[in-house]
C-alpha positions in Angstrom: 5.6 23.9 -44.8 4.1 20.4 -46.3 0.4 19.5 -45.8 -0.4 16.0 -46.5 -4.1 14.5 -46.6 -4.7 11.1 -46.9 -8.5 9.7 -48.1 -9.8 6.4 -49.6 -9.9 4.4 -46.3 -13.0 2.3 -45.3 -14.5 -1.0 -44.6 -13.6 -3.8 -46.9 -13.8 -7.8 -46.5 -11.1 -10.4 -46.6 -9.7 -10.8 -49.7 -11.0 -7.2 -51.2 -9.3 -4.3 -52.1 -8.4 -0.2 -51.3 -6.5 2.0 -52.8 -5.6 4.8 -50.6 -4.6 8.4 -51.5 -2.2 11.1 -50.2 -1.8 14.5 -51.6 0.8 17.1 -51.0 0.6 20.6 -51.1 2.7 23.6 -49.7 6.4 23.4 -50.3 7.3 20.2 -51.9 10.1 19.3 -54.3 10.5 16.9 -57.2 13.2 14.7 -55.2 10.4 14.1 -52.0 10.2 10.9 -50.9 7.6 9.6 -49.6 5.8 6.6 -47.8 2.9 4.9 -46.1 3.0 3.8 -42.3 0.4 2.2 -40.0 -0.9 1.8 -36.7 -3.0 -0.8 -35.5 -4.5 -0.2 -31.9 -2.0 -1.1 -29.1 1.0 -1.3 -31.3 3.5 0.8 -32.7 3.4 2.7 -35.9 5.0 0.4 -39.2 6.2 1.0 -41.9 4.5 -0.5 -45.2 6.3 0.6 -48.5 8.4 4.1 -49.4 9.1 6.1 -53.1 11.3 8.0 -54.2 11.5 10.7 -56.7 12.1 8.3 -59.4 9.7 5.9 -58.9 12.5 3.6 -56.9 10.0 1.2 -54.1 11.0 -0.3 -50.9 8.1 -2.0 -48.8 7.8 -4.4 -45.8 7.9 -8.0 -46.3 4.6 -8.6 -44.4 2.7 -6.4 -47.9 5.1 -7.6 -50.8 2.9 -9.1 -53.7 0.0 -7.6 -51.9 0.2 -3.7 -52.1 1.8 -1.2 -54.3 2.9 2.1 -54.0 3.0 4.6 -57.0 3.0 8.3 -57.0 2.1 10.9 -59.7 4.2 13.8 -59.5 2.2 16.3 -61.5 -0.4 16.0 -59.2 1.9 16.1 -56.0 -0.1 12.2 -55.4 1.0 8.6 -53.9 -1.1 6.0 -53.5 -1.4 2.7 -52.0 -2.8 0.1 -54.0 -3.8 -2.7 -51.2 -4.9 -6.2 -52.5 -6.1 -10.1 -51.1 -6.5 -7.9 -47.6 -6.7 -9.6 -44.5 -7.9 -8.2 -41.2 -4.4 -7.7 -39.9 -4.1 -5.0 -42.1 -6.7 -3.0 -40.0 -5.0 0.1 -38.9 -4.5 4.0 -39.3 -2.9 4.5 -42.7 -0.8 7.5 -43.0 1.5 8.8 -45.3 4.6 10.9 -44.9 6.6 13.3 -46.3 10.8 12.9 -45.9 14.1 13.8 -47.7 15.4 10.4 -48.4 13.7 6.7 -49.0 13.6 4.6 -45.9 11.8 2.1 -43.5 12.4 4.4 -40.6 9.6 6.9 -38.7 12.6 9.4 -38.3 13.6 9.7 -41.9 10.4 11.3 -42.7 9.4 15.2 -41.4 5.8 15.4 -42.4 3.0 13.2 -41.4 -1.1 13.3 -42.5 -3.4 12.8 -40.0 -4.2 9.3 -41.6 -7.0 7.3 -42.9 -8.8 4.3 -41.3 -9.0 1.0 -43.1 -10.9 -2.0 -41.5 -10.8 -4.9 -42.9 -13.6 -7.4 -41.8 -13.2 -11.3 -42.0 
């Protein structure tokens, strides 16, 4: 079993920034990967950047040069360092737990119950 809880969403303006959290506990390993999704209202959930046990990134094109994603394994932590935000970015963050790195909602077999982030223009 894998518990994930995200925090540091909230309201920001255009241009700001947010650095969201998501920490593990329960029965996690070393070689997790893991990554950050979201949903906007109306539309599916997307993926937004993925880690691996190494440190290795993958992230959507729509973020790249905008947000970073770093973890720190001693305290079983990712983040998501989000920067020059723009009000398409408001959705439900969440982060997620899975075996291997990847873009796809089915690699991953934990999920946190997310984290708003508004982003006002």
């Amino acid at each position: 079993q894998v518990q994930l809880v995200e925090s540091g969403g909230g309201l920001v303006q255009a241009g700001g920034s947010l650095r969201l959290s998501c920490t593990a506990s329960g029965r996690t390993f070393l070689t997790d990967a893991m990554a950050w999704f979201r949903q906007a209202p109306g539309k599916e959930r997307e993926f937004v950047g993925a880690i691996n046990w190494s440190g290795s990134t993958t992230s959507a094109d729509s973020v790249k040069g905008r947000f970073t994603i770093s973890r720190d394994n001693a305290k079983n932590t990712i983040y998501l360092q989000m920067s020059s935000l723009k009000p398409d970015d408001t959705a439900v963050y969440y982060c997620a737990r899975g075996n291997r790195l990847s873009r796809l909602k089915n690699a991953y077999d934990y999920w946190g119950q997310g984290t708003q982030v508004t982003v006002s223009s």
